[in-house]
C-alpha positions in Angstrom: -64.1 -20.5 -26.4 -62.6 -21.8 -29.9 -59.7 -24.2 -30.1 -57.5 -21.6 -30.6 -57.7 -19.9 -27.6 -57.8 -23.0 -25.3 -54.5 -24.0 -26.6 -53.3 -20.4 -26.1 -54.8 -20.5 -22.6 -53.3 -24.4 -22.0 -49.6 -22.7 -23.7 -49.6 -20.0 -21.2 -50.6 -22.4 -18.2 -48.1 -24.8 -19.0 -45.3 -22.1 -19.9 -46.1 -20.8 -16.3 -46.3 -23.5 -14.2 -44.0 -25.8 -16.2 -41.4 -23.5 -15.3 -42.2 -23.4 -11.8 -42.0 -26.8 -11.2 -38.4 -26.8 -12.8 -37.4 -24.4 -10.3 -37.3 -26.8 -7.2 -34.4 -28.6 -8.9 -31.6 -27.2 -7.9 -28.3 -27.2 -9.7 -24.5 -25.8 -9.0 -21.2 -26.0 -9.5 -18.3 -25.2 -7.0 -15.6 -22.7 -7.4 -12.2 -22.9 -6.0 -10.8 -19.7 -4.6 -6.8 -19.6 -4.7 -4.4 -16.9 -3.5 -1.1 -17.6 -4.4 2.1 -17.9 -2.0 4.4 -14.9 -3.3 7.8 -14.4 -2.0 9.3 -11.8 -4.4 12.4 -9.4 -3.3 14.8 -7.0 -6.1 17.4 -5.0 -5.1 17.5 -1.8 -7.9 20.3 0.8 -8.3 20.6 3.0 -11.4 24.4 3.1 -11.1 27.2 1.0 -9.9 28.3 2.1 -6.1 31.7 2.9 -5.7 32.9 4.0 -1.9 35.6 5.8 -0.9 36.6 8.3 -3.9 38.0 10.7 -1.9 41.8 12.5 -2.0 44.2 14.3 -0.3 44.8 17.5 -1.7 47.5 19.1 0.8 50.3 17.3 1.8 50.4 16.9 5.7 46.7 16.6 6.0 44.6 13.1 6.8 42.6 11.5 4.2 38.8 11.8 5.1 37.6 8.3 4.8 33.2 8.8 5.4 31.8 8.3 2.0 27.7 7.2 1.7 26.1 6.4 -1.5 21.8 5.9 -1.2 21.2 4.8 -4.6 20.1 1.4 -3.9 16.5 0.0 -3.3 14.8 -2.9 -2.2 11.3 -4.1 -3.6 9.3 -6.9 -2.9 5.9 -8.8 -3.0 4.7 -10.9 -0.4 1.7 -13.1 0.1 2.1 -15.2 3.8 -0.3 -17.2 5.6 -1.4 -16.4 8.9 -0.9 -19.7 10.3 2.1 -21.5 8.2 4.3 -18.5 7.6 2.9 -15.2 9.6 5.4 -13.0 8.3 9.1 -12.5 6.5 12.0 -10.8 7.0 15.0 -9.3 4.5 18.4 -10.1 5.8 21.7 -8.6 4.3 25.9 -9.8 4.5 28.6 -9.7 2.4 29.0 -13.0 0.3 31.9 -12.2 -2.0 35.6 -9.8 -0.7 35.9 -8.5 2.3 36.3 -4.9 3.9 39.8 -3.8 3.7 41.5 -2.8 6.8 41.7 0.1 8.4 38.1 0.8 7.1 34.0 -0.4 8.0 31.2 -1.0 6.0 28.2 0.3 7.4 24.3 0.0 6.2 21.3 1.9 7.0 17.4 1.4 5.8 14.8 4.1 5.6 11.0 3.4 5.9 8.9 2.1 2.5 8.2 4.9 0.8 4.4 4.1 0.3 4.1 3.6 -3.0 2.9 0.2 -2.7 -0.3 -1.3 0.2 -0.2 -3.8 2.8 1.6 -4.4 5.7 5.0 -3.8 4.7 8.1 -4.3 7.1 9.8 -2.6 9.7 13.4 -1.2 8.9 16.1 -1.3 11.2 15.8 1.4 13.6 20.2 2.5 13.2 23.1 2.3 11.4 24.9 -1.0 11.7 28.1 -2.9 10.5 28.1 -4.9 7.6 29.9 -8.2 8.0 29.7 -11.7 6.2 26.7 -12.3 9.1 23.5 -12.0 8.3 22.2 -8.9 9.4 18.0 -7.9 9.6 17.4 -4.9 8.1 13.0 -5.4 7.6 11.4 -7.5 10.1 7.5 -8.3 9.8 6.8 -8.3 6.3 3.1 -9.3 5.8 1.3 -9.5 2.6 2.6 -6.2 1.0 3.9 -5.1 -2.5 6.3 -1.8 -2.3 6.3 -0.7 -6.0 9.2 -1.5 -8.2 12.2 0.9 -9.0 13.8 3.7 -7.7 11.9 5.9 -5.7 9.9 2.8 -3.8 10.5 -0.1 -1.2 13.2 1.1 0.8 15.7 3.2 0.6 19.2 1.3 1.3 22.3 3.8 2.5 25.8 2.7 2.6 28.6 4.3 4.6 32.3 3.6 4.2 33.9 5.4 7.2 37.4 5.3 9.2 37.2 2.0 11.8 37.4 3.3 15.4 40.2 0.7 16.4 43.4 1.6 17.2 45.8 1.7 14.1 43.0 1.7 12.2 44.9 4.6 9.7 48.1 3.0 9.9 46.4 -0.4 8.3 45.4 1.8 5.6 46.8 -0.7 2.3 45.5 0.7 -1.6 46.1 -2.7 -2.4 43.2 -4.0 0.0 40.8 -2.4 -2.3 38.6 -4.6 -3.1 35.1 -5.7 -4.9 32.1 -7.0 -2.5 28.8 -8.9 -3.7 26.3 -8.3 -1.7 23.5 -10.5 -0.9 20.1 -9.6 0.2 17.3 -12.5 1.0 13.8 -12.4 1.9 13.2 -15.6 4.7 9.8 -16.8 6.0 9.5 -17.2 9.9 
Protein backbone atom coordinates (compact mmCIF):
# COMPACT_ATOMS: atom_id res chain seq x y z
CA UNK A 1 0.00 0.00 0.00
CA UNK A 2 1.50 3.66 -0.77
CA UNK A 3 1.48 6.38 1.75
CA UNK A 4 -1.36 7.81 0.37
CA UNK A 5 -3.66 5.29 1.02
CA UNK A 6 -2.55 4.40 4.56
CA UNK A 7 -3.25 7.99 5.59
CA UNK A 8 -6.61 7.71 3.78
CA UNK A 9 -7.20 4.36 5.53
CA UNK A 10 -5.74 5.94 9.09
CA UNK A 11 -8.27 9.36 8.10
CA UNK A 12 -11.25 7.12 7.82
CA UNK A 13 -10.33 5.01 11.01
CA UNK A 14 -9.86 7.88 12.99
CA UNK A 15 -12.93 9.93 11.52
CA UNK A 16 -14.96 6.76 12.60
CA UNK A 17 -13.88 5.84 15.72
CA UNK A 18 -12.82 9.35 16.84
CA UNK A 19 -16.39 10.15 16.73
CA UNK A 20 -17.48 7.29 18.59
CA UNK A 21 -15.61 7.84 21.32
CA UNK A 22 -17.01 11.43 21.58
CA UNK A 23 -20.30 10.03 21.79
CA UNK A 24 -20.18 8.66 25.43
CA UNK A 25 -19.90 12.30 26.60
CA UNK A 26 -22.92 13.38 27.22
CA UNK A 27 -24.11 16.90 27.19
CA UNK A 28 -27.63 18.96 27.83
CA UNK A 29 -29.23 21.70 28.82
CA UNK A 30 -32.62 22.04 30.80
CA UNK A 31 -35.75 23.67 29.65
CA UNK A 32 -38.26 25.31 31.83
CA UNK A 33 -41.87 24.70 30.91
CA UNK A 34 -44.28 27.72 32.12
CA UNK A 35 -48.05 28.06 31.77
CA UNK A 36 -49.12 31.19 32.81
CA UNK A 37 -51.90 32.11 35.62
CA UNK A 38 -54.64 33.92 33.42
CA UNK A 39 -57.65 35.50 34.99
CA UNK A 40 -59.19 37.53 32.20
CA UNK A 41 -63.17 38.56 32.20
CA UNK A 42 -64.92 41.59 29.60
CA UNK A 43 -68.34 42.32 29.67
CA UNK A 44 -69.30 43.51 25.74
CA UNK A 45 -72.49 45.16 24.57
CA UNK A 46 -72.83 46.93 21.10
CA UNK A 47 -75.31 49.49 22.58
CA UNK A 48 -76.10 51.24 25.72
CA UNK A 49 -79.15 49.37 27.71
CA UNK A 50 -81.85 51.42 28.55
CA UNK A 51 -84.98 49.52 30.54
CA UNK A 52 -88.24 50.47 30.76
CA UNK A 53 -89.25 52.56 27.47
CA UNK A 54 -92.52 51.77 27.50
CA UNK A 55 -96.00 54.21 27.46
CA UNK A 56 -99.35 54.41 28.06
CA UNK A 57 -101.28 55.09 25.10
CA UNK A 58 -105.07 55.06 26.46
CA UNK A 59 -105.89 56.91 29.30
CA UNK A 60 -107.39 54.58 32.05
CA UNK A 61 -105.11 51.71 31.21
CA UNK A 62 -101.88 50.44 33.40
CA UNK A 63 -98.51 51.02 32.34
CA UNK A 64 -96.85 47.57 31.37
CA UNK A 65 -93.59 47.73 33.26
CA UNK A 66 -91.58 44.02 31.83
CA UNK A 67 -88.94 45.23 29.57
CA UNK A 68 -85.61 42.72 28.74
CA UNK A 69 -82.72 43.76 26.81
CA UNK A 70 -79.98 40.58 25.89
CA UNK A 71 -77.37 42.55 24.33
CA UNK A 72 -74.68 42.08 26.82
CA UNK A 73 -71.93 39.40 26.98
CA UNK A 74 -69.47 38.10 29.13
CA UNK A 75 -65.97 36.72 27.96
CA UNK A 76 -63.16 35.42 29.67
CA UNK A 77 -59.82 33.49 29.80
CA UNK A 78 -58.81 31.42 32.58
CA UNK A 79 -55.80 29.41 33.39
CA UNK A 80 -56.22 27.70 37.34
CA UNK A 81 -54.24 25.28 39.08
CA UNK A 82 -55.56 22.19 40.22
CA UNK A 83 -54.26 22.42 43.53
CA UNK A 84 -53.89 26.34 44.52
CA UNK A 85 -56.99 27.71 42.74
CA UNK A 86 -59.20 24.62 41.26
CA UNK A 87 -61.67 26.79 39.71
CA UNK A 88 -63.35 30.51 39.47
CA UNK A 89 -66.49 31.93 39.59
CA UNK A 90 -68.17 35.43 37.97
CA UNK A 91 -70.22 37.26 40.41
CA UNK A 92 -72.53 40.27 39.56
CA UNK A 93 -74.33 43.48 41.86
CA UNK A 94 -75.03 46.78 41.44
CA UNK A 95 -72.15 49.23 42.57
CA UNK A 96 -73.45 52.53 41.51
CA UNK A 97 -77.78 53.88 41.91
CA UNK A 98 -80.19 51.88 42.93
CA UNK A 99 -83.53 50.33 41.58
CA UNK A 100 -86.24 52.81 41.82
CA UNK A 101 -89.37 51.75 43.62
CA UNK A 102 -92.08 50.28 42.63
CA UNK A 103 -89.85 48.31 40.18
CA UNK A 104 -87.07 45.02 40.22
CA UNK A 105 -84.04 44.34 38.45
CA UNK A 106 -83.80 40.96 37.37
CA UNK A 107 -80.68 38.98 35.55
CA UNK A 108 -80.57 35.82 33.66
CA UNK A 109 -77.36 33.92 32.00
CA UNK A 110 -77.59 31.51 29.07
CA UNK A 111 -74.96 28.68 28.55
CA UNK A 112 -71.33 29.62 26.67
CA UNK A 113 -72.08 29.58 23.29
CA UNK A 114 -69.07 27.26 22.35
CA UNK A 115 -67.14 29.32 20.55
CA UNK A 116 -64.27 29.02 22.68
CA UNK A 117 -62.56 25.14 24.46
CA UNK A 118 -62.09 24.11 27.94
CA UNK A 119 -63.98 23.75 30.77
CA UNK A 120 -66.02 26.69 30.82
CA UNK A 121 -68.57 27.58 33.74
CA UNK A 122 -71.87 26.74 34.69
CA UNK A 123 -74.63 29.52 34.49
CA UNK A 124 -77.20 30.07 36.84
CA UNK A 125 -79.86 27.71 36.33
CA UNK A 126 -83.05 30.92 36.77
CA UNK A 127 -83.83 34.27 36.83
CA UNK A 128 -82.78 36.11 39.94
CA UNK A 129 -82.89 39.67 41.55
CA UNK A 130 -80.27 41.94 41.15
CA UNK A 131 -79.27 43.81 44.32
CA UNK A 132 -76.06 45.56 45.54
CA UNK A 133 -75.13 41.65 46.81
CA UNK A 134 -73.13 39.79 45.05
CA UNK A 135 -74.88 37.39 43.06
CA UNK A 136 -73.14 34.01 41.16
CA UNK A 137 -74.15 33.79 37.90
CA UNK A 138 -70.98 31.07 36.50
CA UNK A 139 -69.65 28.80 38.98
CA UNK A 140 -66.69 26.32 38.06
CA UNK A 141 -64.75 27.98 35.62
CA UNK A 142 -61.62 25.87 34.77
CA UNK A 143 -59.05 26.66 32.26
CA UNK A 144 -61.36 27.82 29.41
CA UNK A 145 -61.35 30.77 26.86
CA UNK A 146 -65.08 31.70 25.43
CA UNK A 147 -64.16 33.88 22.41
CA UNK A 148 -64.44 37.56 22.51
CA UNK A 149 -67.43 39.70 21.37
CA UNK A 150 -70.85 39.42 20.76
CA UNK A 151 -72.07 36.29 19.82
CA UNK A 152 -69.66 34.25 22.55
CA UNK A 153 -69.22 33.62 26.35
CA UNK A 154 -72.49 34.11 27.73
CA UNK A 155 -75.28 35.58 26.94
CA UNK A 156 -76.38 38.17 29.88
CA UNK A 157 -80.47 39.06 29.93
CA UNK A 158 -81.82 41.78 31.91
CA UNK A 159 -85.50 42.20 32.93
CA UNK A 160 -86.99 45.28 34.40
CA UNK A 161 -90.46 44.14 35.59
CA UNK A 162 -93.43 45.43 38.13
CA UNK A 163 -92.19 44.32 41.96
CA UNK A 164 -94.79 41.86 43.36
CA UNK A 165 -95.14 43.86 46.79
CA UNK A 166 -97.96 45.51 47.65
CA UNK A 167 -98.12 49.18 46.47
CA UNK A 168 -95.67 48.42 44.33
CA UNK A 169 -97.63 50.78 41.41
CA UNK A 170 -98.49 53.34 43.70
CA UNK A 171 -94.53 53.93 44.54
CA UNK A 172 -94.25 54.41 40.96
CA UNK A 173 -91.94 58.08 41.07
CA UNK A 174 -90.40 59.38 37.23
CA UNK A 175 -88.11 61.07 39.34
CA UNK A 176 -86.57 57.73 40.72
CA UNK A 177 -85.19 57.08 37.42
CA UNK A 178 -82.02 56.47 37.75
CA UNK A 179 -78.48 55.30 36.17
CA UNK A 180 -76.83 51.87 37.61
CA UNK A 181 -73.03 50.65 37.07
CA UNK A 182 -72.85 47.37 37.13
CA UNK A 183 -70.05 45.34 38.17
CA UNK A 184 -69.15 41.97 37.10
CA UNK A 185 -65.87 40.07 38.81
CA UNK A 186 -64.19 36.89 38.09
CA UNK A 187 -62.95 35.37 41.84
CA UNK A 188 -60.69 32.32 42.34
CA UNK A 189 -61.98 29.73 45.05
Amino acid sequence: MTTIYKNIALFLFLLVFGNLSAQDNHEGHKIDLKIPEVALINVYSNSAISLGNTTVIEAGKSINIEDTNNSVWINYSSIVGSQTQPSRDITIRISEGSVPAGVKLYVKVAEDMGAGAGATGKPMSNTQELTENPLTIITDIGSAYTGAGANKGNNVQYTLKLSDEPNAYTNLDFDQSNTLVINYTLTDN
